[in-house]
C-alpha positions as CSV (number, residue, x, y, z in Angstrom):
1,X,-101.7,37.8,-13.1
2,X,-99.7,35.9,-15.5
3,X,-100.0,32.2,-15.8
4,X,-98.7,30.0,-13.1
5,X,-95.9,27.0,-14.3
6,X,-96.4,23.8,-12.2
7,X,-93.1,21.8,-11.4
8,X,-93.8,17.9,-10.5
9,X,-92.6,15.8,-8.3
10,X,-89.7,13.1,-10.0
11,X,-90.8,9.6,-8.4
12,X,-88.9,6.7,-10.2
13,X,-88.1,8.7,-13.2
14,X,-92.0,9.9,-13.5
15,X,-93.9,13.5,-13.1
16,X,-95.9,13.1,-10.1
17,X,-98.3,15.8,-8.5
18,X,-100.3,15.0,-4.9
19,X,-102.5,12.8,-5.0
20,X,-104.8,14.8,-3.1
21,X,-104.5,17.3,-5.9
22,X,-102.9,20.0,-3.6
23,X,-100.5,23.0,-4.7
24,X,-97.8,25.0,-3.1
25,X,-97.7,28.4,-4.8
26,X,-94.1,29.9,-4.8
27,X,-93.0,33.4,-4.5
28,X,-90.5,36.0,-5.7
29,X,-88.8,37.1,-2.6
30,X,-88.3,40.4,-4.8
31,X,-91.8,41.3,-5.5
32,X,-94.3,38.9,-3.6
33,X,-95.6,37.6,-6.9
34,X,-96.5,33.8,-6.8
35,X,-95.0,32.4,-10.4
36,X,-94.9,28.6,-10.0
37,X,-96.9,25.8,-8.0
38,X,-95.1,22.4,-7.6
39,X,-97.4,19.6,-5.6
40,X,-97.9,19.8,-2.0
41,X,-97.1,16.3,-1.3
42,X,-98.3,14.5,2.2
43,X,-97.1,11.0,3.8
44,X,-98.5,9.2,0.3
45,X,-96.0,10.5,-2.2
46,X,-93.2,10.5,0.5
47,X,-93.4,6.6,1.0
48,X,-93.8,6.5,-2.6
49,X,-90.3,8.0,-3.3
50,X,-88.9,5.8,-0.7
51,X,-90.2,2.5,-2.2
52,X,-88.8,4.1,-5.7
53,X,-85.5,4.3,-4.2
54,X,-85.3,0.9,-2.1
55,X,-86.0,-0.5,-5.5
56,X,-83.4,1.1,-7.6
57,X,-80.8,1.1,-4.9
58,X,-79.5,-2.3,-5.2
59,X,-79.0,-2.4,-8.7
60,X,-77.2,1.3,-8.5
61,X,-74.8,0.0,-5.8
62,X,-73.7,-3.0,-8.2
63,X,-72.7,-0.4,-11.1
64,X,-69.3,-0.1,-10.6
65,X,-67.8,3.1,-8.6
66,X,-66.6,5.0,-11.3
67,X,-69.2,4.2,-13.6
68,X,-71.4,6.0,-10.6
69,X,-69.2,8.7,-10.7
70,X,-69.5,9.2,-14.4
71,X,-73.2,9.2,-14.0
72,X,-72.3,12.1,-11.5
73,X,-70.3,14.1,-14.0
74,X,-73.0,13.8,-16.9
75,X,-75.2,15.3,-13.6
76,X,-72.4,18.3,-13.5
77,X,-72.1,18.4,-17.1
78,X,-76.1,19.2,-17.3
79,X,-76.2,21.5,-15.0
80,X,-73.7,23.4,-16.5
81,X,-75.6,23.0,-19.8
82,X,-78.5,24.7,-18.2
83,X,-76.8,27.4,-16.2
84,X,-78.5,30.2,-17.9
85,X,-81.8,28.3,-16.6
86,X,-80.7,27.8,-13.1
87,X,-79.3,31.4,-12.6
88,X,-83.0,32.7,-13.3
89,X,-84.7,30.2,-11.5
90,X,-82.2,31.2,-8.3
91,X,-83.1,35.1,-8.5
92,X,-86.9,34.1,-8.9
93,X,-87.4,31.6,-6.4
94,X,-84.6,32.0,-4.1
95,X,-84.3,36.4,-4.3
96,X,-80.2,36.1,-5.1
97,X,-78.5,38.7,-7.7
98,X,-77.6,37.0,-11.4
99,X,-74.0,37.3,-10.2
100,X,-74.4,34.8,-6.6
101,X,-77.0,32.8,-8.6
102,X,-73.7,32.4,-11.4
103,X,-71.2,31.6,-8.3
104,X,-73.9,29.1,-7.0
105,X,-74.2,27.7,-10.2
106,X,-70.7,27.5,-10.1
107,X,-70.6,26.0,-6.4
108,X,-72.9,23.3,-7.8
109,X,-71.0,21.7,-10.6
110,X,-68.1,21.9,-8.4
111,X,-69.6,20.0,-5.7
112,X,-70.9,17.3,-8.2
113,X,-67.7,17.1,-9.9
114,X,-65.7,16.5,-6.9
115,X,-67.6,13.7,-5.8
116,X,-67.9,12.3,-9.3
117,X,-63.8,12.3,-9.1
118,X,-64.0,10.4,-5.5
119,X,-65.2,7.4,-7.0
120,X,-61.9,5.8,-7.8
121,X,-61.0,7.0,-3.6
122,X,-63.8,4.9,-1.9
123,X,-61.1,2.6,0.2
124,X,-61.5,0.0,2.9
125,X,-58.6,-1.0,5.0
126,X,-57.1,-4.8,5.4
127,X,-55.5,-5.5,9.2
128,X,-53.4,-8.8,10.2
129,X,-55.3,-11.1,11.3
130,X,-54.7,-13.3,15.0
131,X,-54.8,-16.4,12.7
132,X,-53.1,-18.0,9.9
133,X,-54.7,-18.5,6.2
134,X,-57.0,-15.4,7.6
135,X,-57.2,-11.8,6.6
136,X,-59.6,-8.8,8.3
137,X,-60.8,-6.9,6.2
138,X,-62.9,-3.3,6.8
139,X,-65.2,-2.5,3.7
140,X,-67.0,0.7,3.1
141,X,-70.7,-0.3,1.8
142,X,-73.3,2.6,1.0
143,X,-76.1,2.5,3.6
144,X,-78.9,1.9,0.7
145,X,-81.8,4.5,0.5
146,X,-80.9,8.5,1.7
147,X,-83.2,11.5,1.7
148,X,-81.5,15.2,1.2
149,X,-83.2,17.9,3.3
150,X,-82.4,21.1,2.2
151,X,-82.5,24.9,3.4
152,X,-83.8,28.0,1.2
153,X,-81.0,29.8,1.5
154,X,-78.6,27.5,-1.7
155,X,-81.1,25.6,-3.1
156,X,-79.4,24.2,-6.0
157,X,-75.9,24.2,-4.0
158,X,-77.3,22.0,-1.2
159,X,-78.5,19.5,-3.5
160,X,-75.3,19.1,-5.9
161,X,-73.3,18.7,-2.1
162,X,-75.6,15.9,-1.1
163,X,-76.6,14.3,-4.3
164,X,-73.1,14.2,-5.6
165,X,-71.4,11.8,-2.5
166,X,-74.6,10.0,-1.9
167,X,-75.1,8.9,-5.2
168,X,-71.3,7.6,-6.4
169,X,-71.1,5.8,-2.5
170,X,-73.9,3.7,-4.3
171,X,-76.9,4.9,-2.2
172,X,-80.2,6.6,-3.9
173,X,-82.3,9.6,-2.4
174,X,-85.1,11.4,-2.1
175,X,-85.0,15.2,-2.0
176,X,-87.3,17.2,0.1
177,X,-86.4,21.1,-1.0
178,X,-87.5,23.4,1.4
179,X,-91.3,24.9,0.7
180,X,-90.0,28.5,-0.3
181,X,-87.7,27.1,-2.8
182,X,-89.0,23.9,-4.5
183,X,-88.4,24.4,-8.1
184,X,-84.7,24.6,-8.0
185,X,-85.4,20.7,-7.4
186,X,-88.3,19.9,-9.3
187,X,-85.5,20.5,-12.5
188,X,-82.6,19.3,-11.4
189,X,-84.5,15.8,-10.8
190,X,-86.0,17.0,-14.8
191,X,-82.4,17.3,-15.9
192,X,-80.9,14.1,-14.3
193,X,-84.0,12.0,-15.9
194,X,-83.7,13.7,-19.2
195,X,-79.6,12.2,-19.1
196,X,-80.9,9.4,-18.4
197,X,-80.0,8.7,-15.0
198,X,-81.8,5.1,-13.9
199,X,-85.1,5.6,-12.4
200,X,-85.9,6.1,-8.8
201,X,-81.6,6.8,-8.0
202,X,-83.1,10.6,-7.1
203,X,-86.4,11.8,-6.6
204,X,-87.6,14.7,-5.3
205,X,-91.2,15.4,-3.2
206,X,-92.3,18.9,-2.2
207,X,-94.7,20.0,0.3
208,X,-95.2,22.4,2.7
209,X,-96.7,20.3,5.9
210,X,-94.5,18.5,8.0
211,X,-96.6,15.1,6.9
212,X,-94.1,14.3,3.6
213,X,-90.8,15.5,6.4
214,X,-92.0,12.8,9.0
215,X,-93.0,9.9,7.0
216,X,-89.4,10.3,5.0
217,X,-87.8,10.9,8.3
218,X,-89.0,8.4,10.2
219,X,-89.5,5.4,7.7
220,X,-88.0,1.8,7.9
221,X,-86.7,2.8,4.7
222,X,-85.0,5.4,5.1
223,X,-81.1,4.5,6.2
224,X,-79.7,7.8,6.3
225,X,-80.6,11.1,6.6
226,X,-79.1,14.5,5.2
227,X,-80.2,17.9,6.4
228,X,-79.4,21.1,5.9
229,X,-81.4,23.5,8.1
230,X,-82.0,24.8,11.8
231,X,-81.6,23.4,14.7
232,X,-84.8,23.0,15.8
233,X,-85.5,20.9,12.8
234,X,-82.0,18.5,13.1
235,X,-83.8,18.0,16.9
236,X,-86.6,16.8,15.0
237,X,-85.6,14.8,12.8
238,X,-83.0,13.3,15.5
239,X,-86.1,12.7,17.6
240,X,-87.3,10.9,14.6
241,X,-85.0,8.9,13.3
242,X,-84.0,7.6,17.2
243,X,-86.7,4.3,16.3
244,X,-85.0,3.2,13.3
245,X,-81.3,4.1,14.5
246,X,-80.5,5.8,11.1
247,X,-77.8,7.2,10.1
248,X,-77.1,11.0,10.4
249,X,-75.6,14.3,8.9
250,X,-76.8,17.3,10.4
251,X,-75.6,20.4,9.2
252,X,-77.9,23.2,11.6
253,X,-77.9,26.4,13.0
254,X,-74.5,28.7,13.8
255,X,-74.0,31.6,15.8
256,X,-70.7,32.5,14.9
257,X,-68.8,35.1,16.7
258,X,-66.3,37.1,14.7
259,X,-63.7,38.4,17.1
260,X,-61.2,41.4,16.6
261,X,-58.6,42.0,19.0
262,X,-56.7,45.4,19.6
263,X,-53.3,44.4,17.6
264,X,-55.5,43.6,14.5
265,X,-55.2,44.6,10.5
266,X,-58.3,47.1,11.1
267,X,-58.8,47.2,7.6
268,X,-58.4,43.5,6.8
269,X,-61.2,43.1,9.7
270,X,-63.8,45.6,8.4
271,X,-63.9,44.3,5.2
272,X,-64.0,41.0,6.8
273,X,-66.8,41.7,8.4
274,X,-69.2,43.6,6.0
275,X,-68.0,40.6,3.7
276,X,-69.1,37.9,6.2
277,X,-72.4,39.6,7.4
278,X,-74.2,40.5,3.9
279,X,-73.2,37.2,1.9
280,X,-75.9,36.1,0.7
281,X,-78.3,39.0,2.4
282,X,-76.7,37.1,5.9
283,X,-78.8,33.9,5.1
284,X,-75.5,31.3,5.2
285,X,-74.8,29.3,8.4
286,X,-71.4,30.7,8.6
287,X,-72.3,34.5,8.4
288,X,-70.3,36.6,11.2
289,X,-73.3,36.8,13.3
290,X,-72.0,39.0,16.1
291,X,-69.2,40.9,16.0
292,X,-66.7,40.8,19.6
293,X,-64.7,43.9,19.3
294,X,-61.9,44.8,21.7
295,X,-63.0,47.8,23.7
296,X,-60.1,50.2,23.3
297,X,-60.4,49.8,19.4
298,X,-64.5,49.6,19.0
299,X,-65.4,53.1,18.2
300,X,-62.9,53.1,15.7
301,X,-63.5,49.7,14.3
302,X,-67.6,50.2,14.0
303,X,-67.3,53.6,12.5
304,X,-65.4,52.0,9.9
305,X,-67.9,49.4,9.5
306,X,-71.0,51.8,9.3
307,X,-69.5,53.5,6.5
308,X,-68.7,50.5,4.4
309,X,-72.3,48.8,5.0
310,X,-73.4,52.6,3.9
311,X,-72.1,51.5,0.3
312,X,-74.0,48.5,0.0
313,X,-76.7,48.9,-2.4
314,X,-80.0,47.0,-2.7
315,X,-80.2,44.8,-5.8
316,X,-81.4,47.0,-9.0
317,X,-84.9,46.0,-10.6
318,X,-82.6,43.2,-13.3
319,X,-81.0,41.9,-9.6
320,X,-77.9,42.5,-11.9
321,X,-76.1,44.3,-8.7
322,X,-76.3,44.7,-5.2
323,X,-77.4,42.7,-1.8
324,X,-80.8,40.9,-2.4
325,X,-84.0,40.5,-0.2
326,X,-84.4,38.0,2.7
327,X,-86.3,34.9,1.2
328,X,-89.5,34.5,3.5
329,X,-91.4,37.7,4.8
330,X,-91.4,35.3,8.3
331,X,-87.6,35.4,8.4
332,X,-88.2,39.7,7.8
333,X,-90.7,40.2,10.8
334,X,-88.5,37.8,13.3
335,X,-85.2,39.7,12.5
336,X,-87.1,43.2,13.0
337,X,-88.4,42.1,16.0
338,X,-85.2,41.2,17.6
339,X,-83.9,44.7,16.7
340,X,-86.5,46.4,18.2
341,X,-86.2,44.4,21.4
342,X,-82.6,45.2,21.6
343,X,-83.0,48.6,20.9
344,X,-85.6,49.1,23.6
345,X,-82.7,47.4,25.6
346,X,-80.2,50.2,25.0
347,X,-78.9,49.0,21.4
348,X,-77.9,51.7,19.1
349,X,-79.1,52.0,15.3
350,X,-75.7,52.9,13.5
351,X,-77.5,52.5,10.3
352,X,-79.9,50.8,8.4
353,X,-82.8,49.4,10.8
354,X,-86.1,48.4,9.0
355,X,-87.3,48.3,5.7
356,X,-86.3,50.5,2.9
357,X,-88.2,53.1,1.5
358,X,-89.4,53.7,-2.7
359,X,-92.2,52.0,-4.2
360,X,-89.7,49.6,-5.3
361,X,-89.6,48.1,-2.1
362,X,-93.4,48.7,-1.3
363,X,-93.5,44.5,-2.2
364,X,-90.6,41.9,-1.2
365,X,-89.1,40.8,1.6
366,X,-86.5,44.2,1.4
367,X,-84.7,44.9,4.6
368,X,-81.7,47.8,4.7
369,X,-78.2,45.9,5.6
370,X,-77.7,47.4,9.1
371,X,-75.5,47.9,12.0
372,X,-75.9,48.1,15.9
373,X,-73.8,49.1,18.2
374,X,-74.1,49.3,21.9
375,X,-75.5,45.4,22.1
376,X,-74.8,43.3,24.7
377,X,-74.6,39.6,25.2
378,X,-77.7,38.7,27.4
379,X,-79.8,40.8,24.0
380,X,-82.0,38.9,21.5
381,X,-79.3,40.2,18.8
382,X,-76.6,38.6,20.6
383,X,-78.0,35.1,22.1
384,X,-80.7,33.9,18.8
385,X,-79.1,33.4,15.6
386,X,-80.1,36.6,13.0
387,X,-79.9,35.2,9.3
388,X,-80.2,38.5,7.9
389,X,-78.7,41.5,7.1
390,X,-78.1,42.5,11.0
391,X,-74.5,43.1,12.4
392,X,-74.2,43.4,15.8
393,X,-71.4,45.0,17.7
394,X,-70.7,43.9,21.6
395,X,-67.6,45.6,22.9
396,X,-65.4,43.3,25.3
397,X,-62.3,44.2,27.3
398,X,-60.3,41.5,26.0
399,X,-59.5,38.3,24.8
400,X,-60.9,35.9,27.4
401,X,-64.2,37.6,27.7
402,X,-64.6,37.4,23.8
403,X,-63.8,33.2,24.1
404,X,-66.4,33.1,27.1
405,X,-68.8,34.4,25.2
406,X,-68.3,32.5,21.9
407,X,-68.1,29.2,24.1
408,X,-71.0,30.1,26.0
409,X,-73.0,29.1,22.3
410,X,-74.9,26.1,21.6
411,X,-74.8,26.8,18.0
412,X,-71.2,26.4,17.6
413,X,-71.0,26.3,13.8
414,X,-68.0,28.4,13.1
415,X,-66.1,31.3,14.6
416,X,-64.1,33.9,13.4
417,X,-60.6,35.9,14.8
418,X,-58.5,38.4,14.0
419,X,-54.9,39.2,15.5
420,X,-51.5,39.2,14.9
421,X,-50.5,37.7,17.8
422,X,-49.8,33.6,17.2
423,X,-50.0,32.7,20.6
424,X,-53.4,34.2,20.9
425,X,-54.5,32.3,17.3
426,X,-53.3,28.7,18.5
427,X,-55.0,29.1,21.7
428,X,-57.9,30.2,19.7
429,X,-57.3,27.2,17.0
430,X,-57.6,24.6,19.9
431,X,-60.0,26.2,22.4
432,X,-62.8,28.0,20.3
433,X,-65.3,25.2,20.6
434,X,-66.9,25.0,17.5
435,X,-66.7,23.3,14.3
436,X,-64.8,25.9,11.5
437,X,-62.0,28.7,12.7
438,X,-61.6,31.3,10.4
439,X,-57.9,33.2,11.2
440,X,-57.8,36.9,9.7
441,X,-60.0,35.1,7.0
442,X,-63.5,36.0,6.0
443,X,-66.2,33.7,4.9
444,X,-65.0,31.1,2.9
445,X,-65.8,27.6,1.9
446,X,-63.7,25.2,-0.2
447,X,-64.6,22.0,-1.3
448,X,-61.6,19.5,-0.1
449,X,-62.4,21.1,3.6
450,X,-65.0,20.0,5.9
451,X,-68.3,21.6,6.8
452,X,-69.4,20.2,10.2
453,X,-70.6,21.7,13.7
454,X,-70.2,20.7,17.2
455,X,-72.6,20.9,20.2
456,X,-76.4,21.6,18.8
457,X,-75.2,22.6,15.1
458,X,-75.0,19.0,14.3
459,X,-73.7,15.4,13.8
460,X,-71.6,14.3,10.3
461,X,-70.6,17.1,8.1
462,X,-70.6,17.9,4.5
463,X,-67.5,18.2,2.0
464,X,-64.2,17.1,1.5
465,X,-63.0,13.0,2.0
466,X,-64.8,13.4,5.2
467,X,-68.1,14.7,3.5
468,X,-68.3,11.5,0.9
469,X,-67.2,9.1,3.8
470,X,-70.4,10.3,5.8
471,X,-72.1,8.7,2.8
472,X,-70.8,5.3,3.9
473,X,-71.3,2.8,6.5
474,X,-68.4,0.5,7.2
475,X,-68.5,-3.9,7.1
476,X,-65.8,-5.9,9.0
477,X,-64.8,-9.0,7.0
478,X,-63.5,-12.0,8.5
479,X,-62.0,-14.4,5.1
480,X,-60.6,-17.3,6.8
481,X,-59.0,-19.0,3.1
482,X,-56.7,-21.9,4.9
């Protein structure tokens, strides 16, 4: 076995390891081969970041906004610097092909950059006031120290959205990258304290016990909280948090129905759908997760799909082309299982179905991008949220059945439609109960929108004016000059 690299902990500008010595080895999703160890941190480290951060915070929120938000762009500027870097560390730790580690990459900077640009945008509001000699006025203040959660599935992505607004608000953080893909952080905190950003604004503390999670979740020090993940975990950390009253942004779990009427562009739908399934191996929040298909059209419409998914390739051994693995071998066996139950409910295999075959595949967390057809919704498939490369198909006999059912969701992340019909799209606009519509669109995400759930996918929201004003707390002002 070749020699491990260890990536430390950044705690006030300072390589840090556990305390208690401990290591978290991290794997190639591809192969199964550990490569790196960063330190498996406990409650020690994680109050030790926090202290790091309460110190540097006032000092950070005094610098004015947009010389915060040029801090932020030298941030963007690095990462950019290092792309080559970060595009290998994303197909080794993370399993994505060179081309989505490039685009995430890309998605980074952009995220950084954007809130790096908001600095000169942070506004308060002045009202009349009841008196004379008085004014009101309504200030936006940063709420002081933050922690960023993040999810395996963008793990350089998820820190540029959250570091970027939290920092040029005036707030500091503490990273916690999730335990399958640490490193990603371990050297974007490297890069921002080779710039020179001040010490203790970001630091970052790995681990994989929940002990680092709950002492940074549920510390008097902690102001705000931003996570990316499931929805168990947002419960979690909601549960948490309640003692200290922090602030929130949950960004969890989604279910999201993609629905195709009878009248729609069949083709514009299928490659919808293939598009919105296998991003990303089907590990984004926003994925089509179950496809509602009108049932006059649905024999059609799947055999269309089935032989588009048939094109999909697995990534080549340079994971130059093609769909990835899954990151976790956990995240393999809990998909596969659902498939099986469904199947043993009457689900049909279209293609696809379990793990690929070669010696290739022999290692990794492989699983063949496949379809099922014949699902319906009271099946594992159809009510527990997949994150993987599993589409399946639930015929319905029309619009109001496909709405039940995509209301009927806790997780109401996002939801898809496609029809020509406008009535049938505004009624879908203001009646789909969930947090992002997409109309005859596929997956998309742009920066100046909003990325937010309702119900159990979360509180806050990520992105856009909205995103950085999540980052902010607001102070009334009374200035009585007379």
């Amino acid at each position: 076995m070749a020699e491990l690299k260890h990536y430390p902990c950044f705690i006030g500008g300072e390589r840090i390891d556990a305390a208690s010595g401990a290591l978290l080895e991290v794997e190639n999703p591809a192969t199964e081969e550990v490569w790196a160890t960063v330190p498996d941190c406990g409650a020690d480290e994680a109050v030790r970041a926090l202290e790091s951060a309460r110190d540097a915070q006032r000092a950070w929120a005094e610098l004015p906004a947009v010389e915060r938000g040029r801090w932020v762009h030298r941030l963007a500027h690095a990462v950019e610097e290092n792309r080559d870097h970060f595009v290998e560390l994303l197909v080794r730790e993370q399993g994505k092909t060179v081309p989505d580690a490039h685009g995430e990459v890309t998605d980074t900077v952009t995220y950084l950059t954007y809130a790096a640009e908001a600095a000169r945008r942070i506004e308060g509001r002045i009202f009349p006031s009841e008196n004379r000699g008085e004014q009101l006025w309504i200030q936006n203040v940063p709420y002081g120290v933050t922690v960023g959660m993040c999810a395996y599935n963008f793990p350089l992505a998820l820190i540029g959205r959250k570091v970027g607004p939290a920092l040029v608000t005036g707030n500091t953080m503490v990273l916690k990258p999730h335990e399958a893909t640490p490193v990603t952080a371990s050297e974007f905190c490297r890069i921002a304290s080779e710039i020179g950003l001040p010490a203790g604004v970001l630091n970052v503390v790995t681990g994989s016990g929940i002990e680092a999670s709950a002492a940074l979740v549920s510390s008097p020090l902690t102001r705000l909280v931003s996570l990316t993940g499931s929805t168990q975990a947002g419960q979690a950390i909601y549960r948490a948090s309640a003692e200290n009253v922090n602030g929130l942004i949950l960004e969890l779990g989604g279910k999201a129905s993609f629905i195709v009427l009878e009248d729609a562009d069949l083709d514009k739908a299928v490659d919808a759908a293939v598009a919105s399934r296998f991003a990303n191996s089907g590990q984004v929040c926003i994925c089509n997760e179950l496809v509602l298909v009108h049932e006059s059209i649905a024999e059609e419409f799947t055999a269309r799909v089935v032989a588009k998914v048939k094109e999909i390739e697995l990534a080549d051994d340079a994971m130059t082309r093609g769909m990835g693995p899954s990151v976790t071998g956990a995240s393999i066996a809990r998909i596969d299982g659902m498939l099986r139950a469904s199947v043993e409910g009457g689900a049909r295999v279209e293609v696809g179905g379990g793990r690929p075959d070669g010696d290739r595949f022999a290692r990794g967390h492989w699983y063949l991008p496949t379809v099922v057809s014949g699902v319906t919704r009271t099946m594992p498939l159809a009510t527990t949220e997949i994150f993987g490369p599993i589409m399946p198909i639930v015929a319905v006999k029309d619009y109001a059945e496909a709405l039940e059912i995509c209301n009927d969701r806790e997780d109401a992340l996002s939801a898809y439609i496609f029809t020509q019909n406008a009535s049938t799209i505004f009624h879908a606009i203001n009646h789909m109960e969930v947090g992002t519509v997409f109309v005859n669109q596929p997956i998309v995400g742009y920066i100046q929108g909003y990325h937010n759930g309702h119900k159990r996918s979360g509180v806050g929201g990520e992105d856009g004016v909205y995103g950085i004003d999540n980052y902010l707390q607001r102070r009334t002002v009374y200035l009585n000059y007379n």
